[in-house]
SEDREN-748916 format. One record per residue: x, y, z of N, C-alpha, C, O, CB in turn. Coordinates in steps of 0.2 Angstrom, whole numbers, plus 5000, padded with zeros to 4 digits. Glycine has a CB too. Layout:
XYZXYZXYZXYZXYZ
...
// end
This chain:
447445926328447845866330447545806327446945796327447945866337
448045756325447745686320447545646328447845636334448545636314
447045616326447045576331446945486330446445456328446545596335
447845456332447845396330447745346336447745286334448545376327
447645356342447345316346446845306351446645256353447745296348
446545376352445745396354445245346351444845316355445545466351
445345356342444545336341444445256340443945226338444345366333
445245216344445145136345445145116351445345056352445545106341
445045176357444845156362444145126365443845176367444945196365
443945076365443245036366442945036373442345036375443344966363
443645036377443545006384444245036388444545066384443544916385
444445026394444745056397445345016396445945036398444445066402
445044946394445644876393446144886387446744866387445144816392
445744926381446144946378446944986377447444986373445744976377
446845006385447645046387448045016392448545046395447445126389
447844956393448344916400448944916397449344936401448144826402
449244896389449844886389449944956383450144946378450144806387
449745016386450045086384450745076386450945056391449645166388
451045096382451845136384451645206389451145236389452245166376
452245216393451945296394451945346389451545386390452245326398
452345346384452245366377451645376375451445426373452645326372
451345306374450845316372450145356375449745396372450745256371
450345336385449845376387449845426386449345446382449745386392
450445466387450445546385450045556377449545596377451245576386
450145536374449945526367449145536369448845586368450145446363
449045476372448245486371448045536375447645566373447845426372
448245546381447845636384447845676381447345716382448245676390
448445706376448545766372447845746368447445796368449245766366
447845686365447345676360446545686363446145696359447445596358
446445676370446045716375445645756374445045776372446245746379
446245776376446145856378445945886373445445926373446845896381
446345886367446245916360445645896357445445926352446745896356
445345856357444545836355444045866360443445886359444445746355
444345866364443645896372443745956369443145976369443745896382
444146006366444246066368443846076360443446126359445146096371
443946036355443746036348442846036350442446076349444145966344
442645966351442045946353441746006356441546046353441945876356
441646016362441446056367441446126364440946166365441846046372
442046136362441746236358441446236355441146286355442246296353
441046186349440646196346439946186349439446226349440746166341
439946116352439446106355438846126362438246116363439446076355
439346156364439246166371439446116378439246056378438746166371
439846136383439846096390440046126393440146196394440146046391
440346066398440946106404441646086402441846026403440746066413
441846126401442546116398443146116401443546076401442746176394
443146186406443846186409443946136415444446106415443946266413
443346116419443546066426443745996423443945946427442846046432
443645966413443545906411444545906408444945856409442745896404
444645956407445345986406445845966411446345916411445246066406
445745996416446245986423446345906425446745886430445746026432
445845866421446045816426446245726421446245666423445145806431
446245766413446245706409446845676411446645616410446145726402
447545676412447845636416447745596420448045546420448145646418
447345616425447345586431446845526428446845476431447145636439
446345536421445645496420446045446417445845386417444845526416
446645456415447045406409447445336416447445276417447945466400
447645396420448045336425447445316429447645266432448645366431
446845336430446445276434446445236428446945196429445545296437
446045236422445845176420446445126418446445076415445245196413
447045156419447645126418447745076423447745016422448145176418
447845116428448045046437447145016437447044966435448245096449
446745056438446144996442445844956435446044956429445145056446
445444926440445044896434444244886434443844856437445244826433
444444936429443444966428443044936423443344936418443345066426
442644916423441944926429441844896435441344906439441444906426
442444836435442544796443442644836447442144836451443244756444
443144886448443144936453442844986451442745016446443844946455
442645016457441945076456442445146458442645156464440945066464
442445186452442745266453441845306454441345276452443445296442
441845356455441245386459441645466456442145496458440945356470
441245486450441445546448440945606453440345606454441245556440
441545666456440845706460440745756456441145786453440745736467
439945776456439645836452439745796443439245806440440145926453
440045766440439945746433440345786430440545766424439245736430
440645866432440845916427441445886424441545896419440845986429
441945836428442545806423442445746423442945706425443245816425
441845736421441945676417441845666410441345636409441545636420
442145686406442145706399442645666394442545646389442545786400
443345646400443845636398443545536399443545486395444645686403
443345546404442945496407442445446402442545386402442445536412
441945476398441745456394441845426390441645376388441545476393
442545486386442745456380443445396381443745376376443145526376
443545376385443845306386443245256389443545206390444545316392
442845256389442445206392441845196386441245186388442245216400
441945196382441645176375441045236370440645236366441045096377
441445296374440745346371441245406367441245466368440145396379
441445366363442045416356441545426353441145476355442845386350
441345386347440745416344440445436343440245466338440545406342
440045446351439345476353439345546355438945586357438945436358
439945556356440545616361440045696357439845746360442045616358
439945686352439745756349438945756352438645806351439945766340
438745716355437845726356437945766362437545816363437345636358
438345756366438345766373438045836375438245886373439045746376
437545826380436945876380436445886378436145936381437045906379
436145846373435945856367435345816368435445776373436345836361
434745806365434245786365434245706363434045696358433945826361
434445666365434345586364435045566363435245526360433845566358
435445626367436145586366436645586374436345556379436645646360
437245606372437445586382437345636384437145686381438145576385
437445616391437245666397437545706397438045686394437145646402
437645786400438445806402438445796408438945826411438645886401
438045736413438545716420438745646418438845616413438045716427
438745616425438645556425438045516423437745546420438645546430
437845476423437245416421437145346422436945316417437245416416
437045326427437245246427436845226421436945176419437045186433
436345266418435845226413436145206406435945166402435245266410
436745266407437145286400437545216399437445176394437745356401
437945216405438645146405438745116410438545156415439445146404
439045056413439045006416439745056420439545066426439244926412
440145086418440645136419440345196423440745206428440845146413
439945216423439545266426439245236434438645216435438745296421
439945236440439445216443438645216447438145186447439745216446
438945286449438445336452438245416450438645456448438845346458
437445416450437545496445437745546449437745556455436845526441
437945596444437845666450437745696446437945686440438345706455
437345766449437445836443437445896448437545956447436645846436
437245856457437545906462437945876466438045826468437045936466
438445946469439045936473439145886478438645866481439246006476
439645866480439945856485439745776488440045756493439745926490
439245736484438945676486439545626484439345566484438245656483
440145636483440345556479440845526486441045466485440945576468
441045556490441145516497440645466498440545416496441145556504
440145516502439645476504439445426500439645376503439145506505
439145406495439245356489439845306488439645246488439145386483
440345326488440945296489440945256496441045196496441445336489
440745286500440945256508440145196507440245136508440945326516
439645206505439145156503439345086501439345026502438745186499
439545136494439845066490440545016492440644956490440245116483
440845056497441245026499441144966505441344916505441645066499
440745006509440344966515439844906511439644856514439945016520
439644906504439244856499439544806502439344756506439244876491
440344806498440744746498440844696504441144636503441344776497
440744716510440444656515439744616517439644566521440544666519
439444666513438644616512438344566506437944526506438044676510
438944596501438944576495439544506493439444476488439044636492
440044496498440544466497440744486491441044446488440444406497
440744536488441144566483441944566483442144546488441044626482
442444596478442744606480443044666474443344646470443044546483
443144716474443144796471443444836472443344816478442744836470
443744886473444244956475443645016473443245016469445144956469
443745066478443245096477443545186477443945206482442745066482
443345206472443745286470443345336470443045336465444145296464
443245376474442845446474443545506473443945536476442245466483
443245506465443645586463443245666464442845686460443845596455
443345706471443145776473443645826471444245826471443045786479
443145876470443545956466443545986474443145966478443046016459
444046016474444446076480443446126479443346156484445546156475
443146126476442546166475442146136479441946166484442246176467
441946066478441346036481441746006488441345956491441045976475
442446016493442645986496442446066501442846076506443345936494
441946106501441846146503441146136506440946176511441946196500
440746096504440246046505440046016511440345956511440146016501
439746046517439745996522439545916520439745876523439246026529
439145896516439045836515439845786514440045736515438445836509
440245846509441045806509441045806516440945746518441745846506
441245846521441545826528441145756533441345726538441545906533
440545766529439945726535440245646532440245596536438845736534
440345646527440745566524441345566525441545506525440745556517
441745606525442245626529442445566535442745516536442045686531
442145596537441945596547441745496547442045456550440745656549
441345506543441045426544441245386541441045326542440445416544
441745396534442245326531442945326535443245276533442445326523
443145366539443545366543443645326549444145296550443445406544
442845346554442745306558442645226557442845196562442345336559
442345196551442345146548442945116547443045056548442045156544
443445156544444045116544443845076536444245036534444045056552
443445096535443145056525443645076520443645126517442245086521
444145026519444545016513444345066506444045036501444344956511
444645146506444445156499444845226496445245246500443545156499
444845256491445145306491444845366488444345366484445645286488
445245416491444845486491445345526486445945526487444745526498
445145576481445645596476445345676476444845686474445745566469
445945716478445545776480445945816475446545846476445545796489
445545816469445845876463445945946465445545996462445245886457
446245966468446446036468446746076463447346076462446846046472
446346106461446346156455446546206457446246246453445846166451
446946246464447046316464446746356467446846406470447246346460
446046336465445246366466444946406473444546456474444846286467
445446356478445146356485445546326490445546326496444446326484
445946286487446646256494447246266489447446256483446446146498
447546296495448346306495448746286501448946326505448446376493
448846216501449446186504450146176501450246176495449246106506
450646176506451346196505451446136500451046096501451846196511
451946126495452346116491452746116492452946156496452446136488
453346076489454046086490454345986492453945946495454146156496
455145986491455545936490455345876496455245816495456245956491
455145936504454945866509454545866508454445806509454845866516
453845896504453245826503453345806498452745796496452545836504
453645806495453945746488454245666491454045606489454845796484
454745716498455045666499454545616505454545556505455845686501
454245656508453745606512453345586510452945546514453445626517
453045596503452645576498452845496497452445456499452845626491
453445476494453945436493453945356498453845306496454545486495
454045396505453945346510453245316513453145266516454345376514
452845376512452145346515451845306509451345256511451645406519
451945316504451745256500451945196499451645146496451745276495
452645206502452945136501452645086504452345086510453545136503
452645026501452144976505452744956512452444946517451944896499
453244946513453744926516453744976523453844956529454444936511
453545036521453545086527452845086529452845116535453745146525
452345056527451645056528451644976532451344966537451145056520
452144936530451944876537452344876542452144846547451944786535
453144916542453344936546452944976552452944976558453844956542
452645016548452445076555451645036558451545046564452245176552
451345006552450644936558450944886559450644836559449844906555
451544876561451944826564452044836571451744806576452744816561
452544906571452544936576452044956579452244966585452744966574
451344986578451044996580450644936586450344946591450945036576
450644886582450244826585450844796587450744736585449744786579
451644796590451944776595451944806603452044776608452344786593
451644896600451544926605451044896611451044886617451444976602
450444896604449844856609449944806614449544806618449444826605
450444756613450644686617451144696623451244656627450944636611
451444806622451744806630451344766635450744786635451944886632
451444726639451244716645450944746649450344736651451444706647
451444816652451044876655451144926652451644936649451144896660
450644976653450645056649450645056643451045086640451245096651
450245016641449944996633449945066630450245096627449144936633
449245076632448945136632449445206633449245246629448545136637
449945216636450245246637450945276629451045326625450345216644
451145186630451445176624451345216615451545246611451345096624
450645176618450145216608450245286610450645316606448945196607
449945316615449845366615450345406614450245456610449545366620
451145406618451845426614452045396606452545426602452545386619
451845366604452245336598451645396593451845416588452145216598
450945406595450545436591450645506591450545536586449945406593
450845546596450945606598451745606593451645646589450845606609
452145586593452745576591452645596583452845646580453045496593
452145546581452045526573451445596570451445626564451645436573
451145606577450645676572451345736573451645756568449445706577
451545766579452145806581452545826573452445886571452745756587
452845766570453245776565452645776557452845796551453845706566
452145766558451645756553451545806552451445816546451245726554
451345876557451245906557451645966553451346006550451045886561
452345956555452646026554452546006546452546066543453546046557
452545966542452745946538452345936531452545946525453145906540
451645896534451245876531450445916530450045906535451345826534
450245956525449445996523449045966524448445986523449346016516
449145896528448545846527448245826535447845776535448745776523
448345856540448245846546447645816546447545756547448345896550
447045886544446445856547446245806544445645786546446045896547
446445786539446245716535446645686539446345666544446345696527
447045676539447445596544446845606551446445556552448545616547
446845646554446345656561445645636559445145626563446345746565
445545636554444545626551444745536551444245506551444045676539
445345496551445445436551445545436542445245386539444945406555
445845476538446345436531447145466532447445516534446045466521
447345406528448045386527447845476520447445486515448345266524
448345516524448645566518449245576515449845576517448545616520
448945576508449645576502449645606496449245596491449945516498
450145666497450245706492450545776498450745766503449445716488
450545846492450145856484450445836479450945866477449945926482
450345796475450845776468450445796464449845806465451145676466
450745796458450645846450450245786448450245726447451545866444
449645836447449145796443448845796436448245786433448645796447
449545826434449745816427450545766425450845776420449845886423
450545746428451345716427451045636426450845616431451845726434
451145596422450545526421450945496423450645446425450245486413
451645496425452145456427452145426435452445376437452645486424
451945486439452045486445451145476446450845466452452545556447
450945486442450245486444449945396445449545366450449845536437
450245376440450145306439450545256445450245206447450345296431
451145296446451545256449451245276459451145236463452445296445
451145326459450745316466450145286467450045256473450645376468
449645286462449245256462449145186464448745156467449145266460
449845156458449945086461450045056467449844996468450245066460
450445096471450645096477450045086482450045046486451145156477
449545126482449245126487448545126486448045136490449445176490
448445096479447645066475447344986482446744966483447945006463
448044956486447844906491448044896496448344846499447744856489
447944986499447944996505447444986510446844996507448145046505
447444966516446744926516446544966524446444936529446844826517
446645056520446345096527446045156521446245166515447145126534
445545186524445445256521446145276518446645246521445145316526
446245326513446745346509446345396505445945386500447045296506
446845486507446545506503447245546498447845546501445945556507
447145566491447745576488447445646483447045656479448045496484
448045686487447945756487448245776480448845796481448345776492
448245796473448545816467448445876465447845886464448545776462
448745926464448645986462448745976453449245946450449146036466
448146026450448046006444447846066443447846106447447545956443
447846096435447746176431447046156430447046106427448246206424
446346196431445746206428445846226421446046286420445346246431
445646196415445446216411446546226406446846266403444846286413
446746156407447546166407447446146399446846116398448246106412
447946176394447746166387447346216383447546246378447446106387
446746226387446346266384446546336380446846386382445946286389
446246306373446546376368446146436369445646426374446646366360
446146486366445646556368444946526361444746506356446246676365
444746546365443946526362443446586359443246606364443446476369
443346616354442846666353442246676355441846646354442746666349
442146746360441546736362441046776358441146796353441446766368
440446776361440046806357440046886354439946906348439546806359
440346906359440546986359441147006354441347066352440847006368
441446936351441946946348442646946351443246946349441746996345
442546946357443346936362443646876360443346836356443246926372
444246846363444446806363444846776371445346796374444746816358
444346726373444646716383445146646381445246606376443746686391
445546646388445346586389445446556397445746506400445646556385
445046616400445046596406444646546408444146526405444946646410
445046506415444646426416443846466419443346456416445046366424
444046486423443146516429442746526422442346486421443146616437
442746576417442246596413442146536407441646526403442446666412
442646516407442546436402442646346405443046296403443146446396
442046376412442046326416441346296411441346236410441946346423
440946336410440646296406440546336398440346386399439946276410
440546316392440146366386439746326382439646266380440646406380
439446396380438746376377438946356369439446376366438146456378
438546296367438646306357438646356354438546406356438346286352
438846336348438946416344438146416340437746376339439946416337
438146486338437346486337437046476333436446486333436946526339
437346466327437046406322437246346322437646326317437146406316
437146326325437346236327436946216321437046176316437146196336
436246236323435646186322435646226313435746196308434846196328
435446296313435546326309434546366310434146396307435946266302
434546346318433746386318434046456320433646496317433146346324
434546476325434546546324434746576320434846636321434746576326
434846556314434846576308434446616303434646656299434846556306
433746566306433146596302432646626309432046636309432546526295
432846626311432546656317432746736322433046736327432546606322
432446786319432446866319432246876327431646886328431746916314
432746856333432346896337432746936340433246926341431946866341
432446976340432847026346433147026352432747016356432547066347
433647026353433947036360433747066367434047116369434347056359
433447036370433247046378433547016382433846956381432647026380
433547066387434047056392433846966397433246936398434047136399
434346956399434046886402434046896408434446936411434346816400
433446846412433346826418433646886422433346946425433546746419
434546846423435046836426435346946426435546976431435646776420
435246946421435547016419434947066422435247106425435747036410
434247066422433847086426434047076433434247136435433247046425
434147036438434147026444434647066444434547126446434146966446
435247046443435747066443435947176445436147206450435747046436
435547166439435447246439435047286445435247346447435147256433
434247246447433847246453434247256456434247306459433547196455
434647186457434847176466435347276468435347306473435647076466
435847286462436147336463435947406465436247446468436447326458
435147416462434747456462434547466470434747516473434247426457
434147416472434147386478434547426484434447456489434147316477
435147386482435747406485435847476486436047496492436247386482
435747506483436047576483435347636486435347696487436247596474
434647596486434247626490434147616496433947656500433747626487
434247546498434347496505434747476508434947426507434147436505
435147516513435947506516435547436519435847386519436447596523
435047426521435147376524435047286522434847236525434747396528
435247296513435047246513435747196512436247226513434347246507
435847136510436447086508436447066503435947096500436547036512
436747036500436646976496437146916496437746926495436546996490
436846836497437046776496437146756492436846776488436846736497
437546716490437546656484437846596489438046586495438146676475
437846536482438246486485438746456480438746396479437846436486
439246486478439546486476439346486467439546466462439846426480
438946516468438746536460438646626459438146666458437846486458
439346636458439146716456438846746449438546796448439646756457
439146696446439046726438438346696436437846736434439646686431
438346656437437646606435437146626437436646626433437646536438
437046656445436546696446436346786445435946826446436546686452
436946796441437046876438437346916444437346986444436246906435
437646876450437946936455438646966454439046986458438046916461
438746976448439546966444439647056446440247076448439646936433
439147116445439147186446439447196455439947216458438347216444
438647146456438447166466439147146468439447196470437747106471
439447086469439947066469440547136469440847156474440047016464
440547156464441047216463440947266465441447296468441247236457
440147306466440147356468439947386476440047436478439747376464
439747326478439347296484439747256487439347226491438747266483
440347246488440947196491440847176497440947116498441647216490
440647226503440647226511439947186511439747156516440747296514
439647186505438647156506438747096504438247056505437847206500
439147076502438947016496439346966499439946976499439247036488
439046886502439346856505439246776498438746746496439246856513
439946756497440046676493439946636500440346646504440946666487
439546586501439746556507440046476504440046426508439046556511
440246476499440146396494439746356494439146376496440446356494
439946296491439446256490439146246497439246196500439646196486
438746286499438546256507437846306505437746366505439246286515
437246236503436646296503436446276509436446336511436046296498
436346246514436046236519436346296525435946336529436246156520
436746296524437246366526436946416526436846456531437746376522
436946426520436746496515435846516518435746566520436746486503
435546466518435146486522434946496527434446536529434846456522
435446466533435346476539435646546540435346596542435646416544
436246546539436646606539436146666538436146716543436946606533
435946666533435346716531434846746535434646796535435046696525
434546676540434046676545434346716551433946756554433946596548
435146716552435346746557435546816554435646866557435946706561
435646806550435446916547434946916548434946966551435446956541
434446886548433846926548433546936553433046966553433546896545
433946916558433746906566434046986568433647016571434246826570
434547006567434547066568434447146564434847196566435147066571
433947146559433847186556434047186549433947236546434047236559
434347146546434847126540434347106535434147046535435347076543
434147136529433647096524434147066520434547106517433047136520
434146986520434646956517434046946510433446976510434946886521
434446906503434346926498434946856494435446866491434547016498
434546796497434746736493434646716486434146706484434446696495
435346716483435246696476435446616475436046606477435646746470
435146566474435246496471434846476466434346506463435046446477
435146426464434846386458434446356462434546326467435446336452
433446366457433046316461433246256463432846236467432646316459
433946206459433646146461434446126465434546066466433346106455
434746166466435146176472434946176479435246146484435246226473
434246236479433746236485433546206490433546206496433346246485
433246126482433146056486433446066491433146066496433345986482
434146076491434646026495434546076503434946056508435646026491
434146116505433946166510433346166514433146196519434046236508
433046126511432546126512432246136520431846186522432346066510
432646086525432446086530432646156533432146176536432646036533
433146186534433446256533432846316531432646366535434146256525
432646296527432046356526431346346529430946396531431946366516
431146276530430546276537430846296543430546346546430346196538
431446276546431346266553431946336553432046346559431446186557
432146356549432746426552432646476550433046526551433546416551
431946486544431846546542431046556544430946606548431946546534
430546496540429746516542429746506546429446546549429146486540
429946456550429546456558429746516561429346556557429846386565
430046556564430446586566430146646562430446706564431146566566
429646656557429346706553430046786550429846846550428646726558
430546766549431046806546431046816539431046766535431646786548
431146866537431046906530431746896526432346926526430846996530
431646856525432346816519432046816510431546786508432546696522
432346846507432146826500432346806497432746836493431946846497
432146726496432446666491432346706481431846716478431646566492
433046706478432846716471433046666468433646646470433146756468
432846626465433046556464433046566456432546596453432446496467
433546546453434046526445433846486444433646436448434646506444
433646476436433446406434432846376434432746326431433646376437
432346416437432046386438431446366431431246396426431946416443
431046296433430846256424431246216422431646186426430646296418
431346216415431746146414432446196411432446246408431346086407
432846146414433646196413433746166405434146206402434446166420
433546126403433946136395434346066396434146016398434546216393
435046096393435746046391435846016396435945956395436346076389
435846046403435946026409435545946410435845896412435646086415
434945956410434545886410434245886419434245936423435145806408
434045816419433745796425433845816432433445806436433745746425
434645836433434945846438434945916439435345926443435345826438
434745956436434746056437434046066433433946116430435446116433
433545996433432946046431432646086436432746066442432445996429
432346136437431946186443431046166444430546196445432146286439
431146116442430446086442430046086448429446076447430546026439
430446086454430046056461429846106464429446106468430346016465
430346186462430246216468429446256469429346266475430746276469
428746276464428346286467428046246472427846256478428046296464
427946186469427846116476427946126479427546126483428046056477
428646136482429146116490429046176492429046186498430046086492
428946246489428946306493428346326494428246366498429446366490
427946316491426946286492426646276497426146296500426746236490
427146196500426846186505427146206512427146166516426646126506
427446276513427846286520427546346520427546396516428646286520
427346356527426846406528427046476529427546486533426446386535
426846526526427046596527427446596522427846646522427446626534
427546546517428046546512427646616505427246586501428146456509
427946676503427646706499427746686491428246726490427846776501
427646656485427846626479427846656473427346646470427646576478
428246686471427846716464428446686459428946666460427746826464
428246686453428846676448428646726442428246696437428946606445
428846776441428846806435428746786429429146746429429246836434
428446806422428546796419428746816413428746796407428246786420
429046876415429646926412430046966417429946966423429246986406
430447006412431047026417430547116419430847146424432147046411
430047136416429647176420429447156427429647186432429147196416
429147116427428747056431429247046439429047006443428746976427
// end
């Protein structure tokens, strides 16, 4: 595909007076370069896919770098980069002295906040946003989460507390199919419609702050008028427990449709309560079948959530004879199954990484042993502590620098308590393309100093 208006995108300012013609123009033009760039070079492909509409209508209504969007985890921000001045540099990405594949504030003024792990871009949002009265600022503030990382108690704990706050800002919850399925259909189109309206938004805190001024049974008043309003919210609306955490909820609208996307956004970019806005989107939408190594041809999103470059890029496996050995991953893998089949008593964890840690067999053969708990390592650890409490040898697989995020979990709910849990940890040393945010660098340190902690790290897949 020719691309006539991508490569004169400089800034986000560039596309204020797009036609919608043109936007759609330039998403195609997206999508089709990410999916170009990225098969050769390597990334995360399918989650940068699902969401390039929705990245063309932010930088469309807000105004960025004024207003702070907070990408979570970094995996879609792809579409992200390449409108905010990084077309040219788009092919380094990953790469040794080129862009990051997350976020980076070092990278751009556009990069508010980094991430390269789950579920932090509330909490950071609700920061950023609470900034704005210390700062006399004055900014709109956007945390975009995947249905993946909204499995994350750290999402619900920010949740909880920009809620309570009442801090001006908005939540955009990418649902990719993944992991939530709320109803669909014409009434939430049409209640879509009305709660965005600004007219119905000062109508109903009109009302509500008349109520307040009954004379007697104030209290009583709110209390019918509120019971009234969740009653009918409820039969109707997927978003309860967000309206009850304290945000205004809206949606699910198509978060491929640039028209409706743009057009709701406008509506409620200066609403001046939490607001979270719900859009169902396709992982990895567009995506052509890509060649694997094996010679197949996929194009499923989960397995081309992230791919690797092709292996003369550089042109060193080329001149380089080595032989194929099984990796890390496919070792454990195989272990753990082994294990299994001699040990009725043992389990296995993850955190929402099955392929990554090679449990893609255990998973299938071992279905009743094998628990995904998601992105919840803190979880996954304790969990594990309470198998182990009744005879149960659990059998934790995480990426070491996941772990970080358990720390306290594995002092006080596994060693103190002296229970036989065994951490296998992914990744561990320097992850490569990934970078600074999945290096495995810390965990002899932190698992070193916790007492009764046993540490070994192999140096081959005998080992």
């Amino acid at each position: 595909m020719q691309l006539d208006l991508l490569p004169n995108i400089k800034s986000p300012a560039d596309i204020k007076d797009f036609s919608m013609d043109e936007l759609i123009q330039l998403a195609n033009e997206i999508r089709n370069h990410t999916i170009k760039v990225v098969s050769e070079v390597g990334g995360h492909l399918a989650p940068t896919l699902g969401v390039v509409e929705l990245t063309v209508a932010i930088h469309k209504v807000f105004d960025t770098p004024d207003d702070k969007i907070i990408w979570d985890v970094g995996h879609q921000g792809y579409a992200h980069k390449l409108l905010t001045g990084r077309f040219d540099t788009f092919s380094s990405i990953r790469r040794l002295g080129g862009l990051s594949g997350f976020l980076k504030r070092s990278e751009s003024e556009y990069d508010t906040f980094g991430a390269g792990h789950a579920s932090t871009s509330i909490s950071a949002a609700t920061g950023i946003a609470e900034a704005r009265k210390r700062t006399g600022k004055n900014y709109r503030v956007v945390s975009i989460i995947g249905d993946g990382s909204m499995t994350g108690g750290l999402a619900f704990e920010a949740l909880n507390n920009a809620g309570h706050l009442r801090t001006p800002m908005l939540v955009i919850l990418n649902d990719n199919e993944m992991s939530i399925s709320p109803n669909v259909g014409a009434l939430n189109t049409y209640l879509t419609k009305i709660v965005t309206n600004s007219l119905y938004n000062k109508i109903r805190d009109k009302i509500w702050d008349i109520s307040g001024k009954i004379p007697f049974g104030k209290s009583k008043a709110r209390t019918f008028l509120h019971r009234i309003e969740d009653s009918l919210k409820s039969l109707i609306v997927p978003g309860m427990l967000f309206e009850e955490l304290g945000f205004r909820y809206i949606g699910p609208i198509d978060g491929h449709n640039l028209n409706d996307l743009i057009s709701t956004l406008e509506k409620i970019k200066d609403l001046k309560t939490p607001v979270l806005l719900h859009i169902k989107t396709k992982k990895g939408k567009g995506m052509v079948s890509i060649k694997t190594e094996n010679g197949e041809y996929h194009n499923d999103a989960v397995k081309f959530h992230a791919v690797k470059p092709k292996k003369n890029d550089d042109g060193l496996s080329m001149k380089l004879n080595v032989p194929k050995t099984p990796i890390f991953q496919e070792v454990f893998g195989s272990l753990v199954c082994e294990i299994a089949k001699n040990r009725k008593d043992t389990v296995c964890i993850t955190a929402a990484m099955r392929e990554g840690t090679g449990l893609v067999n255990y998973a299938k053969d071992f279905s009743k042993r094998y628990y995904d708990v998601g992105i919840a390592e803190g979880h996954a650890v304790t969990f594990s502590a309470g198998l182990a409490t009744e005879g149960v040898r659990p059998i934790v697989a995480i990426y070491s620098t996941f772990l970080q995020r358990a720390f306290d979990h594995i002092v006080h709910d596994v060693t103190l308590q002296h229970l036989p849990v065994v951490f296998c940890l992914d990744r561990a040393g320097i992850a490569g393309e990934d970078g600074p945010t999945h290096h495995g660098a810390l965990d002899i340190a932190y698992l070193k100093c916790i007492q009764d902690m046993i540490v070994a790290a192999p140096m081959n897949g005998n080992e």
